[in-house]
N, C-alpha and C positions, 0 to 999 in steps of 0.2 A: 668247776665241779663236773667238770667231762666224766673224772671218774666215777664215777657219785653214779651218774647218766649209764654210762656202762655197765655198775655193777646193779642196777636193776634191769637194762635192755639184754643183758646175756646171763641170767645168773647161774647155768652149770660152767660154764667159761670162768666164771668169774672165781667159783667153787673151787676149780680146778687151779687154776692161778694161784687162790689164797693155800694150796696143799703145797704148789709148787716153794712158794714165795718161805715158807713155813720151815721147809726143808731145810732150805738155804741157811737160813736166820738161824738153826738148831746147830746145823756142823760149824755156822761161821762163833754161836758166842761160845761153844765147842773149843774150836781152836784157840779165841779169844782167854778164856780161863787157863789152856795147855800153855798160853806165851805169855802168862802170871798176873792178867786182871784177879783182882780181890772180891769184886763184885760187877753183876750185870746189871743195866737198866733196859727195857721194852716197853719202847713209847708206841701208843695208835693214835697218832693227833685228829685223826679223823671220827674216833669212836664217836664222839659227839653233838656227830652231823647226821647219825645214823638215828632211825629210830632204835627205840628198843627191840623189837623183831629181826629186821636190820641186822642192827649186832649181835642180837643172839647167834644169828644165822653165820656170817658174814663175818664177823672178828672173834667171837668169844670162846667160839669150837678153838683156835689156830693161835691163840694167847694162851690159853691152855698147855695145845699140843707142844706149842716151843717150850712153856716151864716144864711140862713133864721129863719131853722127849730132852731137853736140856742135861737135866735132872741125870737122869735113868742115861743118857751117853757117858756125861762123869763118872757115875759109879761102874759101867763098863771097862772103863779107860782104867778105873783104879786111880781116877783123880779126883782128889777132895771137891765135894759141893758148895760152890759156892753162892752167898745170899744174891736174889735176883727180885729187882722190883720191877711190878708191872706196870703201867701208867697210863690209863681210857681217858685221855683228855674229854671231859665235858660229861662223861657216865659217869657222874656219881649215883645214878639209880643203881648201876650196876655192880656197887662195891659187895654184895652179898655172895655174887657170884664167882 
C-alpha cells in the first residue's frame, strides 16, 4: 500500500499525477476505439481501499473526466461513441455518483 501512503503523504502531487495519468487513459481509449474496439472498460481496483472522501477527491473527479473527455474527443474526431463501463472495485456506496 506504498501507494495508498503516498497519496495522502503528497496529496497536490498526487492531484497532479491523477490529471496527468487521466490524460493519458482519454487519448489512449481514444485511439483504442479509432483501431475498432466496440466498447471500453475502466477499472479502479483500488477505489475500495479509499474511503469515501478519498475517492471523492482522488478517483471520482478523474473517472469522470476520462468518460467525459472520452466522450466529447469521439464526437470531435467525428467518430462514433462508443458504450464505456466504469468499474470502482469495492465502491458500491459510490454507484449514485
Amino acid at each position: 500500500y506504498k501507494a495508498k501512503a503516498w497519496l495522502y503523504r503528497y496529496p497536490e502531487a498526487s492531484l497532479e499525477l491523477m490529471n496527468r495519468i487521466s490524460a493519458v487513459v482519454i487519448d489512449y481509449l481514444i485511439a483504442q476505439v479509432e483501431a475498432g474496439a466496440q466498447m471500453l472498460e475502466v477499472f479502479d481496483s483500488w477505489a475500495g481501499d479509499l474511503t469515501p472522501e478519498a475517492f471523492a477527491k482522488y478517483s471520482l473527479p478523474y473517472l469522470k473526466r476520462i468518460a467525459t473527455g472520452v466522450k466529447r474527443g469521439l464526437q470531435e474526431r467525428k467518430v462514433d461513441v462508443v458504450p464505456m463501463t466504469v468499474f470502482a472495485r469495492g465502491a458500491d456506496w459510490a454507484l449514485e455518483e
